[in-house]
C-alpha positions as CSV (number, residue, x, y, z in Angstrom):
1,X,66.0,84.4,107.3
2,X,67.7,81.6,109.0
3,X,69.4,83.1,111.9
4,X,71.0,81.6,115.3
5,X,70.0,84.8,116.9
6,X,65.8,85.4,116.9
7,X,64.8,88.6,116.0
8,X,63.1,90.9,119.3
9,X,65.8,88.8,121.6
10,X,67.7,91.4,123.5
11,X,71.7,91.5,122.9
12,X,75.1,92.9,123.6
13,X,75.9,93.8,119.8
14,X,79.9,94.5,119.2
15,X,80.8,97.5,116.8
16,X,84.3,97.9,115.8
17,X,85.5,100.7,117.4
18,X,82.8,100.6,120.7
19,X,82.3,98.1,123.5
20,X,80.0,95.5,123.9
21,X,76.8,97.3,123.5
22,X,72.7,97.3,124.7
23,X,71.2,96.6,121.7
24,X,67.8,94.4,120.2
25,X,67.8,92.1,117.3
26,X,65.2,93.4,114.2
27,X,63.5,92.1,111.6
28,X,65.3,94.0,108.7
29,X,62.8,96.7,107.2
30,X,63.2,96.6,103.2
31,X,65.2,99.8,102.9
32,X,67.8,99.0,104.9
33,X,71.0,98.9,103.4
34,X,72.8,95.5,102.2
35,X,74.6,93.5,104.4
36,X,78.6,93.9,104.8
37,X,80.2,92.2,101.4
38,X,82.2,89.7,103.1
39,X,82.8,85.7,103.0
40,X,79.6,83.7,102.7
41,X,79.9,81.9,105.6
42,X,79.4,84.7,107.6
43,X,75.8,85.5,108.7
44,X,74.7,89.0,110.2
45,X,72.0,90.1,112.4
46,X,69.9,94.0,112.0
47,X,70.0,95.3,115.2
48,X,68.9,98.6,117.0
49,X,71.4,100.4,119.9
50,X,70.1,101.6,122.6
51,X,71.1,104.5,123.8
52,X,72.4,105.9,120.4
53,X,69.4,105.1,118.9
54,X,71.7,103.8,115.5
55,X,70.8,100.9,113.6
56,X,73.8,98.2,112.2
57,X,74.2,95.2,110.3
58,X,76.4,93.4,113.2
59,X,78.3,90.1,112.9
60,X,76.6,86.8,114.8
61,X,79.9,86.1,116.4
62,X,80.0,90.0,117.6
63,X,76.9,89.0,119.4
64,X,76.5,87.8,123.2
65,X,72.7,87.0,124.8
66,X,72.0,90.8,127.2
67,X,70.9,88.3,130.4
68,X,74.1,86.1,130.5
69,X,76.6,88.9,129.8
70,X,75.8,92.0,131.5
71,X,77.1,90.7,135.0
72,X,80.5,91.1,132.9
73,X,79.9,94.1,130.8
74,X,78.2,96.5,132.8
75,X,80.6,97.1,135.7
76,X,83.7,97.9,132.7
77,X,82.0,101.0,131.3
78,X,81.0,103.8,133.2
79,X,80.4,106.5,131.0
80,X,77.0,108.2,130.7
81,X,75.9,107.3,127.1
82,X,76.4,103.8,127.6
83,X,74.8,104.0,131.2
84,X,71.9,105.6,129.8
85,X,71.9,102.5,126.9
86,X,71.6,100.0,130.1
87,X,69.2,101.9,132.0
88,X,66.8,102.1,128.2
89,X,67.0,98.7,127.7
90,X,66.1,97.6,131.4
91,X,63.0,99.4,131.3
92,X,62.0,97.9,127.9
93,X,62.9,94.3,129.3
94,X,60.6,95.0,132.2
95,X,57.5,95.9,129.9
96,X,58.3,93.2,127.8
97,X,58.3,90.7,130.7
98,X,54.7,92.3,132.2
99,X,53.3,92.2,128.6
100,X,54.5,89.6,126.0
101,X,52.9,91.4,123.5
102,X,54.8,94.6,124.6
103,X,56.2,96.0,121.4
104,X,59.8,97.3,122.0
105,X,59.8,101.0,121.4
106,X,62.1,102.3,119.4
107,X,63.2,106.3,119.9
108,X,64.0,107.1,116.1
109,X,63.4,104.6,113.0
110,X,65.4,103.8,110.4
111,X,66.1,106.0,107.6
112,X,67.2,105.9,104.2
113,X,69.6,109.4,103.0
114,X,69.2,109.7,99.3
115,X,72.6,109.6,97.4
116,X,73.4,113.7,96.8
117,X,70.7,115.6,99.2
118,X,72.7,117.5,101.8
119,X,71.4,116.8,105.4
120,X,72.5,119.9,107.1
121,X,74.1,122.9,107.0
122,X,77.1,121.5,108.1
123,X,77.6,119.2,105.7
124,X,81.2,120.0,104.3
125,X,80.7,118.8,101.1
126,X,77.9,121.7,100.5
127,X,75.4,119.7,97.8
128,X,78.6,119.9,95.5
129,X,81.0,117.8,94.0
130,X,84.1,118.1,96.9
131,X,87.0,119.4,94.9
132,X,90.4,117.7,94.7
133,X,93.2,118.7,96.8
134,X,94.4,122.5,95.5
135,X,97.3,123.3,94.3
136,X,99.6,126.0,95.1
137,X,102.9,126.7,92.8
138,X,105.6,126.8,95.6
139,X,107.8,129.1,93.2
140,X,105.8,131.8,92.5
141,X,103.0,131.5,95.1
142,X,103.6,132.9,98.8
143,X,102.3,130.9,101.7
144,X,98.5,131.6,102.1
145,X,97.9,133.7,105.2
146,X,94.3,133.9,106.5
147,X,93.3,137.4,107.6
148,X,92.8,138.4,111.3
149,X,89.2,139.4,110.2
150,X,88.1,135.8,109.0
151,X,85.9,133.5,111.1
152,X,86.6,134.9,114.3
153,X,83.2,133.8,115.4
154,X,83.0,130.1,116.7
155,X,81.4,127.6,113.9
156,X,78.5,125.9,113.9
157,X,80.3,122.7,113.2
158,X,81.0,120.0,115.8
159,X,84.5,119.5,116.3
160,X,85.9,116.3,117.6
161,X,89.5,116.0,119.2
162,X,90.7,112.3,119.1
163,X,94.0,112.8,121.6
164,X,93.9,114.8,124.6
165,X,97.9,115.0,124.8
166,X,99.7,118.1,124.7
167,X,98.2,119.1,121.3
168,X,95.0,117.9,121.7
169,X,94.1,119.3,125.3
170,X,95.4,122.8,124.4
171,X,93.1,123.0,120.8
172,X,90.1,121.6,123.3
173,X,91.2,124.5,125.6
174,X,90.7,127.0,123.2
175,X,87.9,125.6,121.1
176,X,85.5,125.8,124.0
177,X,86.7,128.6,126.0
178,X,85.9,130.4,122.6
179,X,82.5,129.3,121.9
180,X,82.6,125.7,120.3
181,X,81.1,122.3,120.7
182,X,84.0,119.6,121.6
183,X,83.8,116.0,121.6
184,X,86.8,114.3,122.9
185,X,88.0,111.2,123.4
186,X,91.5,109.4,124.1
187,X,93.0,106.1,124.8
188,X,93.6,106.7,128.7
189,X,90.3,108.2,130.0
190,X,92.3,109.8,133.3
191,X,93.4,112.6,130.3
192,X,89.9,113.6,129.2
193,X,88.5,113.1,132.6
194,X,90.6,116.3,133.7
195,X,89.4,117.7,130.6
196,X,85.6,117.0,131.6
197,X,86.8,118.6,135.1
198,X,88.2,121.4,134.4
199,X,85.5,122.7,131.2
200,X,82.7,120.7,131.9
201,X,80.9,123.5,133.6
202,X,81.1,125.2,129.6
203,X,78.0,122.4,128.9
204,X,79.8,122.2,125.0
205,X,82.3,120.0,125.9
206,X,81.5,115.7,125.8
207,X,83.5,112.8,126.3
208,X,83.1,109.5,123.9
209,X,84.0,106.1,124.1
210,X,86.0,105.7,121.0
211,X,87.2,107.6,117.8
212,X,84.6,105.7,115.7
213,X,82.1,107.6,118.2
214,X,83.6,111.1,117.8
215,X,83.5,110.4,113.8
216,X,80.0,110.1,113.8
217,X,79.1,113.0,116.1
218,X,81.5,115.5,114.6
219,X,81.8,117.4,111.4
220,X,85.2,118.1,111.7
221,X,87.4,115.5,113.8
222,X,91.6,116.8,114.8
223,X,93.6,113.0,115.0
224,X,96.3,115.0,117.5
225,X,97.9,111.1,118.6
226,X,101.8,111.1,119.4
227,X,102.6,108.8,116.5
228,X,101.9,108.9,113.0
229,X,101.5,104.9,113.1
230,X,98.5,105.3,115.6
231,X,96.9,108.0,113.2
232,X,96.9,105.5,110.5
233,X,95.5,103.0,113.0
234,X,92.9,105.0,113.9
235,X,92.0,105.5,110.3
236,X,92.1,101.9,109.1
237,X,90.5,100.1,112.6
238,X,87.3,102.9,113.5
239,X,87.1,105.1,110.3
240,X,85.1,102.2,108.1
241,X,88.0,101.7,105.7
242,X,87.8,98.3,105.2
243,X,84.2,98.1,105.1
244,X,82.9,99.1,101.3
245,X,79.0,99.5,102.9
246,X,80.6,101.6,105.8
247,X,79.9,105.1,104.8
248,X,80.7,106.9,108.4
249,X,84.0,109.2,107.1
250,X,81.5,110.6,104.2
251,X,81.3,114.2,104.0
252,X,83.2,113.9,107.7
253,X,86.7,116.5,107.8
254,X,89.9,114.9,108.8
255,X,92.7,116.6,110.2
256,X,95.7,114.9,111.6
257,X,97.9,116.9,114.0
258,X,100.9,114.9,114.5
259,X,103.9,114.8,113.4
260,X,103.8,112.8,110.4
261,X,106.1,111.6,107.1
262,X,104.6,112.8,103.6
263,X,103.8,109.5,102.4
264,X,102.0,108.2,105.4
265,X,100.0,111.2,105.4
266,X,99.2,110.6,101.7
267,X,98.0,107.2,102.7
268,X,95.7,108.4,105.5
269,X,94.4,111.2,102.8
270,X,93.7,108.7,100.3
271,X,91.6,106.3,102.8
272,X,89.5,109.4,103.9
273,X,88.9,110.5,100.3
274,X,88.3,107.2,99.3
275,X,85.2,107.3,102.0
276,X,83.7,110.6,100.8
277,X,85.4,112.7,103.6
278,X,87.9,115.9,103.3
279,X,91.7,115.3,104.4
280,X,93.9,118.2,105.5
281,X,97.5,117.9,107.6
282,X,97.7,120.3,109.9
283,X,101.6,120.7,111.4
284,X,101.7,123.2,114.8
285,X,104.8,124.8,115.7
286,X,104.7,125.2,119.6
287,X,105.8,125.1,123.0
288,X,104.7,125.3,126.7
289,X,104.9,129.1,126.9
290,X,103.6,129.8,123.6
291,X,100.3,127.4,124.7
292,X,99.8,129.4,127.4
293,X,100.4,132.8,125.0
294,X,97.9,131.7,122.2
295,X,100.7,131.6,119.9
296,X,100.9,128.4,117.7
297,X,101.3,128.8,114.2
298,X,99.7,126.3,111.9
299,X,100.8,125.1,108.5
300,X,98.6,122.8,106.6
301,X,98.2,121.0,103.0
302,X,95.4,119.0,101.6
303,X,91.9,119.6,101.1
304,X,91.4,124.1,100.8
305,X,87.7,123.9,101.9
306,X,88.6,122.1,104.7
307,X,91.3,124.3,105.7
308,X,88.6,127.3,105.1
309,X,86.3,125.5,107.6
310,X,89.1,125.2,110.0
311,X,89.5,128.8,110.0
312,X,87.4,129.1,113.7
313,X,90.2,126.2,115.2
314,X,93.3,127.7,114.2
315,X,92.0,131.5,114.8
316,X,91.4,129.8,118.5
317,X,95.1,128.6,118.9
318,X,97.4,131.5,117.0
319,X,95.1,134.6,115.7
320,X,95.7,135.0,111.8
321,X,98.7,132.6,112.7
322,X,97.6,129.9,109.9
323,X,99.6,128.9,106.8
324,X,98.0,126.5,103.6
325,X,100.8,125.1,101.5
326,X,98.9,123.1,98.5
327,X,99.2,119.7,97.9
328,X,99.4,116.6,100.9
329,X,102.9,116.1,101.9
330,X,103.8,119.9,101.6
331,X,103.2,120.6,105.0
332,X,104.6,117.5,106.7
333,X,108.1,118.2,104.8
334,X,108.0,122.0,106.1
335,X,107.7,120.5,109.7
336,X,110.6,117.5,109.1
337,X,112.6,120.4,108.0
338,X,112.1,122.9,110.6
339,X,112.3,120.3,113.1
340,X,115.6,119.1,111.8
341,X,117.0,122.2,112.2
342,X,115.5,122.6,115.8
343,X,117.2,119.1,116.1
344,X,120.9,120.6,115.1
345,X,120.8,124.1,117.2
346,X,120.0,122.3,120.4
347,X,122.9,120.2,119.2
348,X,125.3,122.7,118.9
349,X,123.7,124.4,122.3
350,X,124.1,121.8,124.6
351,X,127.9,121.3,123.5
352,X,128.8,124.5,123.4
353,X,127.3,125.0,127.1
354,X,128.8,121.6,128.3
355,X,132.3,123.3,127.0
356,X,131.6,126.4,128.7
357,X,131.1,124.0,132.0
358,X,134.7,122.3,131.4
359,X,136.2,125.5,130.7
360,X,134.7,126.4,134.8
361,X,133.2,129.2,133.4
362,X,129.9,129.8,135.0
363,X,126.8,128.3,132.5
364,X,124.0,130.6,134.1
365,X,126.6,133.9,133.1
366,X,127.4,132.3,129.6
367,X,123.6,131.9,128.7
368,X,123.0,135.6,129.9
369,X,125.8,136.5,127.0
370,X,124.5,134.2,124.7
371,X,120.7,135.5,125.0
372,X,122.2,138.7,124.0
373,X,123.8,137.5,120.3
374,X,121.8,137.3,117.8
375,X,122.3,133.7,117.9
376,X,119.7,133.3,120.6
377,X,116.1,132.4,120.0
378,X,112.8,132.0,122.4
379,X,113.2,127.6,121.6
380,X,117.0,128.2,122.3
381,X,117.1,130.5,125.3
382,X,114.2,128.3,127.0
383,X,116.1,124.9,126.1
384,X,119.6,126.4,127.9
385,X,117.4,127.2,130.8
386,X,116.4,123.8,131.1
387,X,119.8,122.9,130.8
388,X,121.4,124.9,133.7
389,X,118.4,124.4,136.0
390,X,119.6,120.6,135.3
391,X,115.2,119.8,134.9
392,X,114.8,117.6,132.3
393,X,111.1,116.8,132.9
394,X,109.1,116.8,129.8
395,X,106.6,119.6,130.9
396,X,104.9,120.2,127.4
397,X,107.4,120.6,125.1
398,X,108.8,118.3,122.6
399,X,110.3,115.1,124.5
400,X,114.0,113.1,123.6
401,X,112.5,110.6,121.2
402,X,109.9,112.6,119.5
403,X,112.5,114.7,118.6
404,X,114.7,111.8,117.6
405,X,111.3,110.5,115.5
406,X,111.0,113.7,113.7
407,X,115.1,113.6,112.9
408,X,115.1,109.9,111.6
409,X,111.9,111.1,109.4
410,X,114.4,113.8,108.0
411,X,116.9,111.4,107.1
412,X,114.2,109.4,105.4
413,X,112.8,112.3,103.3
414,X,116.6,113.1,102.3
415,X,116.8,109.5,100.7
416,X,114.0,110.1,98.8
417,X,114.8,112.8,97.4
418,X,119.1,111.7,97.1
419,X,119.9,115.4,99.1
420,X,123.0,114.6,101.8
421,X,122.3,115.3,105.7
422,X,125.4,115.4,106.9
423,X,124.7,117.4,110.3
424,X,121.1,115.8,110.2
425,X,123.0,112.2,110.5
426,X,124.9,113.1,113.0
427,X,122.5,114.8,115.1
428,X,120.2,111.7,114.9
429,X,122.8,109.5,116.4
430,X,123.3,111.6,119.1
431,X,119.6,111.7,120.3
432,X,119.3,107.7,119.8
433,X,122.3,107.4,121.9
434,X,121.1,109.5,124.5
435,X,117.8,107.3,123.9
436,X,119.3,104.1,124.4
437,X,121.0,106.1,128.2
438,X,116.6,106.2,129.2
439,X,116.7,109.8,128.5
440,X,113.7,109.2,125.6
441,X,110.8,110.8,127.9
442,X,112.6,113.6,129.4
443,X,112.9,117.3,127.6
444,X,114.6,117.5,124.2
445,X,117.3,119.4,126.0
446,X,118.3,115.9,127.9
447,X,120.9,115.1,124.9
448,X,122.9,117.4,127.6
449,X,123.2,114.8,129.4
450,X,125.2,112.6,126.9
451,X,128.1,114.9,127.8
452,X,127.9,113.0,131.0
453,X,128.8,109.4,129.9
């Protein structure tokens, strides 16, 4: 094969999705699989990770000589996997410069997996054909409710957590203090650092360098971003979706946790199904006190075995709290809904208590009356406590412009479907003025502060 790069030459070997990686250039056994269809010009090298122990058909250009590059690339990664991927390849460079007939050892070879065998027993798709998205008849069919005496025993599944915001730090919470193993990872490593800090001591709990890396080492991975356009990201760039010989999402479960339109969701569904993995949306009602009270309540819609599998994660964060609602889209458009109508009462809340302060009546007293109608709520009577202790720091809960995201998504769903909004427009130009006044990253509750101006 004429290559640029000679086979047994030590490398740093770029994967999408990871950094520059330890990594040795192979001959190419004969059942390895075939090379990535893509323009002719392109030539690819076989090589073996250290570390990992993974094998990869990587692009020449994706390829960097180990001697002259890891003064650069060694000091930007500190993480134990990929120490432990330097500190292999090391001490085979130092055999193979004592003895050039030192064969590089190798700590697993390359295997191929027949088409249809089932490799564990937590492969989701069982040694079956996976079954198409279920259907529930949303006129005559309650909402399925999971009893309290289903999977309360931690899985044997690995579960990965890409996202270690509010969501995603409060299910890794509860997934290991109940018994599960965690992978996490997220896009500012200070977050799952404090993670690794405060459960490390659990021994279940490991941080990755990217999403492609919790993919592969989970059964089950929870996408619990801020924004539905980095979900999709995530999907397309580290998920193989735009590689046809890239079979990492197959028989993998994909659950995306944020807030996120119907037909984005379907898009993210279709890539994962399209791969040989499970899809289910997962939408989680919650605030900062009901975190700390194990109280979330989940709704989700896609792929029924999944949601059956996920029976462990949701038990962890609200007891039989867990909702499936049939087809992708269905739960995303219960969320818009109910978040619109959060959206409207805070609204009329923060108006009628910045009224009550022009009147001179006392806003601490009027709460006190208003918490006893039958108008008040636990999300309204925490929201007017923000608003008379004037702190608008997002502490957990639902920030300005999320809020203002999930609004504009309503509008959006209302076009589709030609239903007027009238209160819902309204409401959404109230929080993207008090967006464009810098109030986006502070507490819902700061559209208060529009009163003001």
């Amino acid at each position: 094969m004429d290559r640029k790069i000679s086979v047994d030459r030590f490398v740093w070997a770029k994967l999408i999705g990871y950094p520059p990686w330890p990594s040795i250039v192979l001959e190419p056994e004969f059942e390895v699989p075939e090379k990535p269809l893509n323009d002719p010009g392109k030539e690819y090298c076989w090589v073996y990770f250290f570390g990992s122990h993974d094998y990869s058909w990587i692009e020449e250009r994706h390829i960097k000589p180990y001697e002259q590059y890891k003064d650069k690339y060694i000091p930007l990664y500190k993480q134990s996997l990929f120490v432990g991927a330097v500190q292999e390849l090391e001490e085979q460079l130092e055999k193979v410069k004592n003895d050039p007939n030192y064969v590089v050892e190798r700590k697993k070879k390359f295997k191929v997996q027949q088409r249809g065998v089932k490799r564990d027993g937590r492969n989701l798709a069982r040694n079956k054909k996976r079954p198409k998205f279920k259907t529930v008849d949303i006129n005559n069919e309650s909402l399925y409710k999971s009893e309290e005496n289903i999977m309360r025993s931690p899985s044997d599944k690995i579960f990965g957590v890409i996202g270690t915001g509010i969501i995603g730090s409060a299910l890794t919470r509860h997934l290991v203090n109940s018994g599960h193993t965690v992978n996490i990872w997220n896009r500012s490593t200070k977050k799952s650092d404090e993670l690794l800090s405060e459960l490390g001591h659990f021994k279940k709990l490991k941080s990755h360098l990217s999403p492609r890396a919790i993919l592969k080492n989970s059964d089950i991975v929870f996408i619990c971003v801020s924004n539905h356009l980095d979900a999709k990201r995530i999907v397309e760039n580290n998920f193989g979706i735009n590689s046809p010989s890239d079979n990492i999402a197959k028989d993998k479960g994909v659950v995306v946790m944020t807030n996120i339109d119907p037909e984005s969701s379907r898009n993210i569904g279709e890539m994962v199904e399209n791969k040989g993995g499970s899809y289910l949306e997962a939408q989680l009602q919650r605030s900062t006190l009901e975190s700390v009270e194990k109280s979330f309540f989940v709704i989700a819609a896609g792929c029924r075995d999944l949601f059956d599998a996920c029976h462990p994660c949701f038990y962890a964060l609200g007891g039989a709290n867990s909702s499936f609602f049939g087809d992708v889209g269905n739960a995303a458009r219960i969320n818009i809904i109910i978040q619109i109508m959060k959206g409207i009462c805070l609204g009329a809340l923060t108006e009628g208590l910045a009224l009550a302060e022009r009147c001179g009546l006392p806003q601490d007293k009027f709460l006190d009356i208003f918490n006893l109608t039958g108008l008040s709520s636990t999300y309204l009577k925490g929201k007017g406590n923000i608003i008379v202790s004037k702190d608008f720091c997002c502490n957990g809960d639902q920030s300005l412009k999320h809020m203002q995201k999930d609004l504009k998504m309503g509008l959006e769903l209302s076009n589709k479907v030609q239903h007027p909004m009238l209160l819902t427009s309204i409401a959404n130009q109230i929080f993207k003025h008090c967006c464009k006044l810098d109030y986006g990253s502070h507490d819902a509750a700061a559209i208060y502060l529009r009163n003001k101006h």
